[in-house]
C-alpha positions as CSV (number, residue, x, y, z in Angstrom):
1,X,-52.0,-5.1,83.0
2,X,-53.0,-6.3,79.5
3,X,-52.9,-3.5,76.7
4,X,-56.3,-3.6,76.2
5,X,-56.7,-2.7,80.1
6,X,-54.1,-0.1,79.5
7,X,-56.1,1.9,76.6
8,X,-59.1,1.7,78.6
9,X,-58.0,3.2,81.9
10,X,-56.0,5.9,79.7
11,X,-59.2,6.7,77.7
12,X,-61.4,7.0,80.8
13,X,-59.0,9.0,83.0
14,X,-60.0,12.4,84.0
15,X,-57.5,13.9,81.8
16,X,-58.3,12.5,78.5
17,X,-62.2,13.0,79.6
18,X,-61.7,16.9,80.6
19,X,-59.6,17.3,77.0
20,X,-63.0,15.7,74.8
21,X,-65.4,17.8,77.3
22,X,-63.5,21.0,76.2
23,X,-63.5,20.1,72.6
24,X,-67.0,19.0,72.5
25,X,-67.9,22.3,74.8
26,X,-66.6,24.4,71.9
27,X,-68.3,23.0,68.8
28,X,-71.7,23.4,70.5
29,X,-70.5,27.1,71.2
30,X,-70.6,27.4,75.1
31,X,-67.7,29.3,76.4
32,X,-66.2,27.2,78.9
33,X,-63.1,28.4,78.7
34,X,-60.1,29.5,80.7
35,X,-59.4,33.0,80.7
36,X,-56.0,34.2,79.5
37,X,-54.5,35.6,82.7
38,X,-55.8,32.2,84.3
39,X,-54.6,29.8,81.7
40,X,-51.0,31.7,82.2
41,X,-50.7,31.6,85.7
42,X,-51.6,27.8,85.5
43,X,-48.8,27.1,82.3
44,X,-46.5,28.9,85.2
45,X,-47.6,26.8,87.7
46,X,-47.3,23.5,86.1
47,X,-43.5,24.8,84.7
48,X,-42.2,25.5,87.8
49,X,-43.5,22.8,90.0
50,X,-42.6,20.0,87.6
51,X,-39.2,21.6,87.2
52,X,-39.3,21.9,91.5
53,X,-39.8,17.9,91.7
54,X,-37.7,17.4,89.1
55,X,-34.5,19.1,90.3
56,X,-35.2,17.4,94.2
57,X,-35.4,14.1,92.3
58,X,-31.5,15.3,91.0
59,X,-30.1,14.9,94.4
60,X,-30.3,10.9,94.3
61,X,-29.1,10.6,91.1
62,X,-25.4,10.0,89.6
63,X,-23.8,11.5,86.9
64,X,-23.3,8.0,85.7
65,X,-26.6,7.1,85.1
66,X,-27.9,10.7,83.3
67,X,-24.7,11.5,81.0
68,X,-25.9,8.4,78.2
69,X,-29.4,9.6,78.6
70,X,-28.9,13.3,78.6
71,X,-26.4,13.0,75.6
72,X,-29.1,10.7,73.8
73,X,-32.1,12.8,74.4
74,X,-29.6,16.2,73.0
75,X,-28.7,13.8,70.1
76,X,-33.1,13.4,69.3
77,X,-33.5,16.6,69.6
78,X,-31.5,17.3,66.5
79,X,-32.6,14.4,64.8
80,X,-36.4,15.0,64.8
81,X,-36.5,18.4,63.4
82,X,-34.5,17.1,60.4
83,X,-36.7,14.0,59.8
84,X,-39.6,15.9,60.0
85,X,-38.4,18.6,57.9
86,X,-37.4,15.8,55.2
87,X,-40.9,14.1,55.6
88,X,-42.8,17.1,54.6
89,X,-40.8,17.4,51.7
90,X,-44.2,14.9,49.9
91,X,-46.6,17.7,50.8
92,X,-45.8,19.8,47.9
93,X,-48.4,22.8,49.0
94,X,-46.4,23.9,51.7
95,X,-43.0,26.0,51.3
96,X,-39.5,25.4,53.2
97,X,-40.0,28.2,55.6
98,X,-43.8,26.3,56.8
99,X,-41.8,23.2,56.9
100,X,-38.8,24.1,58.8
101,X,-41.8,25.9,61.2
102,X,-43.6,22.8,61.6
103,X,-39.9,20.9,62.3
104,X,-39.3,23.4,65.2
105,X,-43.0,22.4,67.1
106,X,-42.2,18.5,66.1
107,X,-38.6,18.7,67.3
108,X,-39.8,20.8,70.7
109,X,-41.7,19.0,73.2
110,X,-44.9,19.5,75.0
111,X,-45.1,20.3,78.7
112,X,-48.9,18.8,79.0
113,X,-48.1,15.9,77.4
114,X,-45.2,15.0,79.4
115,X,-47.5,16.0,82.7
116,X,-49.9,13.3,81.5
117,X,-47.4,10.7,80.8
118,X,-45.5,11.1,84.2
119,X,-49.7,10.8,85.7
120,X,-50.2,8.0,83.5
121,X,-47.9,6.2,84.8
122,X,-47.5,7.1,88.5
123,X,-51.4,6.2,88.2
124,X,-49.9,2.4,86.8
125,X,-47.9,2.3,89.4
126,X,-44.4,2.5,87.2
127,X,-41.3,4.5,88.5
128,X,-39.7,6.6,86.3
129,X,-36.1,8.3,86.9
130,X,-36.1,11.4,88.4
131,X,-34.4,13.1,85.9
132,X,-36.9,13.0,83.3
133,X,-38.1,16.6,83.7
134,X,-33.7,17.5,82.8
135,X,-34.5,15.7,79.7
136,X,-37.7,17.9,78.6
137,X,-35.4,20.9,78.9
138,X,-32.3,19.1,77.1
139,X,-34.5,18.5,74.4
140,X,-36.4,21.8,73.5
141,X,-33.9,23.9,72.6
142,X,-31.9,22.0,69.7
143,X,-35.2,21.1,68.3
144,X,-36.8,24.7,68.0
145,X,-33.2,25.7,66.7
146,X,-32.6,23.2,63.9
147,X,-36.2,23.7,62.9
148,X,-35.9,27.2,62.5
149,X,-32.0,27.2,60.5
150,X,-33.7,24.2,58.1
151,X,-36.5,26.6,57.3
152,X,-34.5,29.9,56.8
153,X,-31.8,28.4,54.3
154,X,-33.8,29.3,51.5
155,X,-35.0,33.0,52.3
156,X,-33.0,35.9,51.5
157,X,-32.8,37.8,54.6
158,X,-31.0,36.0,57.5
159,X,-32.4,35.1,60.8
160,X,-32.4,37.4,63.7
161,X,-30.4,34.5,65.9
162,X,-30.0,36.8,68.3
163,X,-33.2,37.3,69.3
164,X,-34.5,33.8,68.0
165,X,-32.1,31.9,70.6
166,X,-32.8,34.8,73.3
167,X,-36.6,34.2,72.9
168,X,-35.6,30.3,73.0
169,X,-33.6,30.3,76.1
170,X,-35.2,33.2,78.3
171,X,-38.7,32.2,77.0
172,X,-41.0,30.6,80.4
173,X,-40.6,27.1,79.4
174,X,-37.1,27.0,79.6
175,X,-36.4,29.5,82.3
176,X,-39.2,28.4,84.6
177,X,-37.9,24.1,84.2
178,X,-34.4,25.4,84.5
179,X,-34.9,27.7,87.4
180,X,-37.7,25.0,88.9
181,X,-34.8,22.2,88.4
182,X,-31.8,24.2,90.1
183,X,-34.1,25.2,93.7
184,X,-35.5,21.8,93.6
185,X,-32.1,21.0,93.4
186,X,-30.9,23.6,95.9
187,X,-33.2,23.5,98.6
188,X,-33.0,21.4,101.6
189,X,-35.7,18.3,101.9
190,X,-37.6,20.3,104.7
191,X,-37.5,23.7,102.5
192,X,-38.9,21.3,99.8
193,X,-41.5,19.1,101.7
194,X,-42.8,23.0,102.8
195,X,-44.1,23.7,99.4
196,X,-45.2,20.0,98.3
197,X,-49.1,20.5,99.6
198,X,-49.0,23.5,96.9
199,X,-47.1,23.0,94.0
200,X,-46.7,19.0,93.9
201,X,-49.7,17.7,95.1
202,X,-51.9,20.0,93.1
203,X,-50.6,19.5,89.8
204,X,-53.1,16.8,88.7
205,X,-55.7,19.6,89.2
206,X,-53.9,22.2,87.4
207,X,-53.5,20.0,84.7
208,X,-57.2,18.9,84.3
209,X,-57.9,22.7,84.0
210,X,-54.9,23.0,81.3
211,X,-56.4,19.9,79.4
212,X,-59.7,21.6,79.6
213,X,-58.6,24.7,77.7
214,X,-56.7,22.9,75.1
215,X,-59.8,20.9,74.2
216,X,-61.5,23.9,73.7
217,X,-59.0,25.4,71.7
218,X,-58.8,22.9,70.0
219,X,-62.5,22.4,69.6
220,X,-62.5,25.9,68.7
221,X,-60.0,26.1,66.0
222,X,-61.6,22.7,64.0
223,X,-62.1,24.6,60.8
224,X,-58.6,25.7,61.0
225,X,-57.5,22.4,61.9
226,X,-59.2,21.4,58.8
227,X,-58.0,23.7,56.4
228,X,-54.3,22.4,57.1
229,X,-55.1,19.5,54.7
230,X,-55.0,16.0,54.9
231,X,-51.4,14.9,54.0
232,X,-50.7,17.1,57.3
233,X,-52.9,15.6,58.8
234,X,-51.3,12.6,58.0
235,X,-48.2,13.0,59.2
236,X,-49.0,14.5,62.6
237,X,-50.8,11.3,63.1
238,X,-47.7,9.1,61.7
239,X,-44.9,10.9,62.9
240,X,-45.5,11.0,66.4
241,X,-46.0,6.6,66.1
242,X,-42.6,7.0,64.3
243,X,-40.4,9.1,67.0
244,X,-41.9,7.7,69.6
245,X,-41.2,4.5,68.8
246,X,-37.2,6.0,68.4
247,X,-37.6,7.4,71.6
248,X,-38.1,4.0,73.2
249,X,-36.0,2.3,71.4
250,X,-33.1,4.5,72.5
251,X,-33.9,5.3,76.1
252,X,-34.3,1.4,76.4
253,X,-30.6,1.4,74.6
254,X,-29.5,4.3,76.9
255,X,-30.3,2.1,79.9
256,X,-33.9,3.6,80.8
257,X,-36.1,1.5,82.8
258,X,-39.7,1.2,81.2
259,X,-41.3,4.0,82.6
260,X,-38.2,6.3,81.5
261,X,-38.1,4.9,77.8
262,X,-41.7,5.5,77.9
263,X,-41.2,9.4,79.1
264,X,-38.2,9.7,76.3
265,X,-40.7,8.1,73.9
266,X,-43.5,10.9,74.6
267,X,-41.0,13.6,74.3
268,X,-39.9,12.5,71.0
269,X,-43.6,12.3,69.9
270,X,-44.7,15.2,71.7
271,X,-45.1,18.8,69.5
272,X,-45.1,22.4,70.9
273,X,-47.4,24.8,71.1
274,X,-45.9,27.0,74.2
275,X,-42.1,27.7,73.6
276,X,-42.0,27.1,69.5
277,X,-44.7,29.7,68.3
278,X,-42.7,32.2,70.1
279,X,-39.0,31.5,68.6
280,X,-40.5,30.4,65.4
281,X,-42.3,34.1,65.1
282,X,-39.5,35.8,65.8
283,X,-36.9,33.0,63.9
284,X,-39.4,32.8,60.7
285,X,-42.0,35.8,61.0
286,X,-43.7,35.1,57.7
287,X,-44.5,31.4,57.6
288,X,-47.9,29.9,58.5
289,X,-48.0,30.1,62.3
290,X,-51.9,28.6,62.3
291,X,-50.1,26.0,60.2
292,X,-47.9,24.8,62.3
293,X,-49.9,25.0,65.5
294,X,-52.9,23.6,64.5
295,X,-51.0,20.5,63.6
296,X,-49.4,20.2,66.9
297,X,-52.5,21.2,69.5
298,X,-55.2,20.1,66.9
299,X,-54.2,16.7,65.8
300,X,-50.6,15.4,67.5
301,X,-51.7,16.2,70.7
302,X,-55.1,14.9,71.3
303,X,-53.8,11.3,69.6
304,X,-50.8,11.2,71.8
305,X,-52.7,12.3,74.8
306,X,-56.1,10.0,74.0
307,X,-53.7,6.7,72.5
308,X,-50.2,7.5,71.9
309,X,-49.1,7.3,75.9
310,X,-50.5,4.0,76.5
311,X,-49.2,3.0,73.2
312,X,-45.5,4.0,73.6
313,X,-45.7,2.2,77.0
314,X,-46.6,-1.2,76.0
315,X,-44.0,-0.7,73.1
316,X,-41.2,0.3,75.9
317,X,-42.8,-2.9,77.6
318,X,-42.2,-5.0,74.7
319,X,-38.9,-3.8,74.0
320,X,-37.3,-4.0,77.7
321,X,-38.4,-8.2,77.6
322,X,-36.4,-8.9,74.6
């Protein structure tokens, strides 16, 4: 498949087309969107089952052939947050505490992007290592946490780490991947094949309707999205091309086939806007939370969903023939 064919079948998926529906839904002011309770229940849904197929997928594979991964993907995660923080060091309007805030989203990953990634490619017909879902959860935490300690060196009162890394690890992301990931891993392959008609084989659906609200969010919060100023705007277009081309890079070095360099790529590139709004309110209460969210779910998000996934594939691609 040519890359040309690639960005076209990515552009006209149903994801990407539900995503621009929901934004264009939202500038011409018809409420189409999910309500809260609804849009939670879904975020749980997609958590759990994800972490569910990822922890069956677990039980085929060696501790030989995670460890470089898992130690490179941990290694990322501390990496990003300080690049980015360093990055935003040119835009001069914004404070340390914003950027340390915006290095906590950029250094976390995003759950809906890696969900259309792994359907990306499973729609391509590429394999990717069943592990992949361990990584997402190996990489949020350090991110969130570096993020936050970069942007709290220069404020006088310390940071609650208490409650920032409680709010971190015992926050749904993490617990519903982690606890997902250890009964996938549990459970026999009948007691897992009895839930697959419901929380595998429904998650394309689940995730149109997710991708539906975050367009209209998105679509939504434009003016905001404006407001946060072009040199962000900048970067949360360029930095995502930048880490996810590290990602690749270093899965491919780790010994990731192309469809698992591709996944590592998208969580470099990927920014949060589940898990790091709720350490980065507790971690760093008075910086710009529109700020930093706006520049994750308003920009980063729709280019790595709409061109960044195809992108970091043929990269991966490119890189794996050498």
């Amino acid at each position: 498949m040519t890359s040309t064919s690639v960005a076209f079948t990515n552009l006209t998926s149903v994801a990407v087309l539900v995503f621009i529906f929901g934004f264009l839904a939202a500038r011409i002011k018809s409420d189409v969107r999910i309500p809260e309770q609804t849009y939670q229940m879904i975020s749980i849904f997609l958590l759990f089952g994800i972490g569910l197929k990822g922890g069956h997928a677990l039980k085929e594979t060696s501790f030989d052939s995670f460890a470089v991964p898992a130690l490179a993907t941990f290694l990322l995660g501390i990496f990003i947050p300080i690049v980015a923080f360093v990055s935003l060091k040119m835009v001069r309007k914004i404070n340390d505490i914003d950027r340390g805030a915006i290095a906590a989203h950029y250094g976390s990953t995003s759950l809906v992007t890696f969900s259309a990634a792994l359907l990306f490619l499973e729609n391509s017909g590429i394999k990717v290592e069943g592990f992949a879902t361990a990584l997402l959860t190996i990489m949020e935490v350090p991110g969130i946490v570096v993020g936050v300690y970069l942007g709290s060196r220069h404020r006088n009162k310390s940071v609650q780490w208490g409650k920032t890394l409680h709010e971190v690890i015992t926050g749904k992301t993490i617990l519903l991947l982690v606890g997902g990931l250890a009964i996938g891993a549990i459970t026999s392959h009948s007691g897992y094949l009895a839930v697959v008609p419901f929380f595998i084989n429904l998650q394309s659906g689940f995730l149109t309707l997710f991708l539906l609200h975050l367009g209209y969010l998105a679509g939504n919060n434009w003016g905001e999205i404006r407001k946060v100023g072009a040199t962000v705007g900048v970067f949360a277009l360029l930095f995502p091309i930048f880490t996810g081309t590290l990602g690749v890079i270093v899965g491919v070095m780790a010994g990731l086939s192309v469809g698992g360099a591709t996944i590592l790529g998208v969580l470099c590139a990927s920014a949060s806007y589940i898990a790091a709004p709720a350490a980065v309110s507790i971690g760093l209460p008075e910086a710009n939370a529109p700020l930093a969210l706006m520049s994750s779910i308003g920009v980063t998000f729709p280019f790595n969903l709409i061109f960044g996934i195809p992108l970091y594939l043929e990269i991966a691609r490119k890189i794996s023939s050498l």
